[in-house]
Phi, psi and omega in degrees: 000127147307153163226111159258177181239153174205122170284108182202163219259026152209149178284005144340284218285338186290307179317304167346295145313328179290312205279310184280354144285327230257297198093169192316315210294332188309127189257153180301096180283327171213156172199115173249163195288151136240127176283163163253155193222174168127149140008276178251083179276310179329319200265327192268155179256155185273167188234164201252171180232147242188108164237125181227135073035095198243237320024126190303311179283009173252350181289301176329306178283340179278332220269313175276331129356249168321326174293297189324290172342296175292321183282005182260328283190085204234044223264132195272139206285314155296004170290132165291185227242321151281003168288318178293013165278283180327311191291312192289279160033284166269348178313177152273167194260055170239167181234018165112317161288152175290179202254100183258104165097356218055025126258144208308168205274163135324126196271145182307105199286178187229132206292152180270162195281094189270156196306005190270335188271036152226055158323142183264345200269012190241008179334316175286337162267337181313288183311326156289266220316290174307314175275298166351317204291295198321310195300276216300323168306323177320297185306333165281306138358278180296351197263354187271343213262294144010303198277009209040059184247167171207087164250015188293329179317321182269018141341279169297331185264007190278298173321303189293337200278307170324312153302326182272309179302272154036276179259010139218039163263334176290328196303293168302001189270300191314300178298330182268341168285313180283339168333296212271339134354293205277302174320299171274021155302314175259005182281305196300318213270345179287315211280335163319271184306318171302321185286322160285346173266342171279345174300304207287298185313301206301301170337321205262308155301261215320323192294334170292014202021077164272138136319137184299330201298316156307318187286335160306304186287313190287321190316298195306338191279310186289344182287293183341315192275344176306077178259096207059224178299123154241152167250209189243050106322288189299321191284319175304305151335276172332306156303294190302302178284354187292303189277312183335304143340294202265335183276311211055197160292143150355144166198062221283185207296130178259097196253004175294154197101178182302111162310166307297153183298133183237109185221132186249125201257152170208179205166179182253186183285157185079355172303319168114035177302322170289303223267350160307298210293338182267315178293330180304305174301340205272310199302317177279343170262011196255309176272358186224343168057048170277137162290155197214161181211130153281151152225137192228155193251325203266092162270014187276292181282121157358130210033342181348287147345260180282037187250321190268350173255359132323296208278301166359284181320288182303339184257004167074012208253139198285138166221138187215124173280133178267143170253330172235153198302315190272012178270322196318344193253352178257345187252354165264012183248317157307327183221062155296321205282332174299160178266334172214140173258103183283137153238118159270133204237159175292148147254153211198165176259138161311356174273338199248116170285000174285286172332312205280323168291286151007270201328305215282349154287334168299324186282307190298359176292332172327119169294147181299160159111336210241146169249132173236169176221149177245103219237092189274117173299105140254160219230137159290341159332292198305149164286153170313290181301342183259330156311318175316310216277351196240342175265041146248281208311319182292326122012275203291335191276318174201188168268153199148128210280199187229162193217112157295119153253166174091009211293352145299347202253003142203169181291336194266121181243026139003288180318326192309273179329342171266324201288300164302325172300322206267301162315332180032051165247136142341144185216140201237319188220141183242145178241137168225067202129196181259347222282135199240142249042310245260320185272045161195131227200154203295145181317105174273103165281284188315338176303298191295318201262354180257316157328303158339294203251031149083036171257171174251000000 
């Protein structure tokens, strides 16, 4: 048996090449795609490859033949179409083999198909396999035409069937391709969108001046968490229970225990402590209608005294100056009888350690036996970096929760979130004004995480 391969730039034309080399009787073994390849693949069309089949004494016998043939046989590309009939025709009635008996050869049948090969996962072969089927049918065709037989009419309609077999085997292949298409068009453009609202958040965080390092650290836990369509509601959601979380609850003056409760504000100067310590006092005495006592530490400032025996006053409430660390165990033993004891403490720059030491023998003077809370006073105000430098130095002196005062006095509350952030203390109370009772309130975190993410 021959086998040869025939290259051509459709498979027509390769089979072509096989039969006039081959002669008719070759049958088509295979017909494969050759992609293009090189440098500019981009610019070339593929070509088709052609393995066809001969019996070796029917090649022999054919090869001078078929040449004789091809040569009687010369049509101009402007000849009509019945000249090549009339001429095919007048040949002798072979297809490349002799002639047994006078009677004319049998025509090559076209192998038949099996139904596995229109696999929907197999297109490129679905699509050779059939046209090979047409082609070697064509062919048989023009040799009855030859013999003057008249089946060239149905010619033409094998070309139409071939066409229709074609499309619609492409036709879901297409449809199922702009399908996937179409989908992944909207994947990307949903991933567009999700991406600008995390843009529009992290934006929204800096402006409050959230440190990048958190606002960084809150995106990525949320980009992470993005999984598929979201819209931005769900997203917004998401964020919003992310800092609720991260903030926790509230975690305001606790008076359960041994009575009295003894609670110490501290802070640096200018914070605004006395004047926390008097709405703080209003609240437990007016609204919780607890007995109370001052005691105030700060002999340092000015007036200081008769700024806290004022509120005193108005609040019917007893006051007594520690000049020292050690008066603390005689003024919690004189308002033993009370529910709670307030210390307004000096404010100091956290730098200067002789104050900064004071405090911290004042707090350890607690007598046993007593629950105290400790409340470090901060300004919203306050730089970021500088908030850092004064919750380290109060640090070394105790444990303690935190109190915002000024939060009217800017727009940005950033600093509340770093601060917690940086600290993993508690946050119990916010102040946003002078006003006594009335400007201070228990830590609202939904207020503060909606303010945040560019809400009112």
């Amino acid at each position: 048996m021959t086998i040869k391969k025939f290259v051509g730039k459709t498979e027509e034309e390769a089979s072509n090449k096989a039969r006039m080399e081959l002669g008719s009787a070759c049958v088509i073994m295979n017909v494969r795609t050759l992609k293009p390849s090189g440098m500019f693949k981009a610019f070339k069309s593929p070509q088709y490859e052609v393995t066809a089949a001969i019996e070796e004494k029917d090649y022999r016998q054919n090869a001078e033949p078929m040449k004789a043939s091809n040569n009687q046989i010369n049509l101009a590309a402007n000849e009509d179409i019945q000249t090549l009939l009339k001429q095919a025709q007048a040949q002798p009635q072979s297809n490349g083999q002799p002639e047994k008996s006078g009677q004319p050869v049998p025509p090559v049948q076209p192998r038949p198909q099996p139904a596995s090969a229109f696999r929907a996962d197999n297109s490129a072969v679905q699509l050779h396999d059939i046209m090979s089927q047409q082609v070697q049918g064509s062919s048989a065709a023009a040799s009855r035409s030859r013999m003057g037989g008249s089946s060239y009419e149905g010619f033409e309609e094998r070309l139409s069937n071939l066409q229709n077999m074609l499309e619609q085997r492409l036709s879901p292949r297409r449809e199922e391709t702009e399908s996937s298409l179409e989908e992944t068009r909207a994947i990307r453009q949903q991933q567009d969108e999700n991406m600008k609202i995390v843009k529009m958040i992290y934006k929204n965080l800096i402006d409050n001046e959230v440190d990048e390092k958190y606002a960084n650290l809150l995106v990525d836990e949320v980009d992470s968490s993005l999984k598929g369509s979201l819209s931005i509601d769900h997203m917004l959601s998401n964020v919003y229970q992310k800092m609720i979380l991260k903030f926790g609850q509230a975690n305001p003056i606790d008076l359960n225990g041994k009575k009295p409760k003894v609670i110490f504000f501290i802070g640096p100067t200018g914070v605004g402590k006395t004047t926390t310590i008097a709405k703080v006092a209003s609240k437990l005495k007016v609204d919780a209608g607890k007995k109370l006592a001052l005691l105030t530490a700060d002999t340092y400032r000015i007036a200081a005294e008769e700024q806290l025996r004022t509120y005193a006053n108005i609040l019917d409430a007893p006051l007594k100056i520690l000049y020292s660390p050690e008066d603390l165990e005689e003024a919690v033993d004189t308002f033993k009888d009370m529910d709670v004891i307030l210390v307004d403490t000096a404010g100091f720059s956290h730098k200067n350690q002789e104050q900064r030491g004071d405090t911290k023998k004042l707090i350890e003077g607690m007598p046993d036996g007593y629950d105290k809370e400790v409340y470090l006073v901060l300004s919203a105000t306050t730089k970021y970096r500088d908030l850092i430098d004064i919750a380290d130095a109060y640090r070394e002196i105790t444990d303690y929760k935190l109190i915002f005062t000024k939060l009217d006095e800017t727009s940005a509350y950033g600093n509340i979130y770093n601060m917690r952030m940086y600290t993993d203390v508690a946050i119990s109370y916010v102040t946003n004004g002078q006003n006594v009772p009335d400007d201070i309130e228990v830590f609202d975190t939904q207020s503060i995480v909606k303010k945040l993410l560019g809400g009112n």
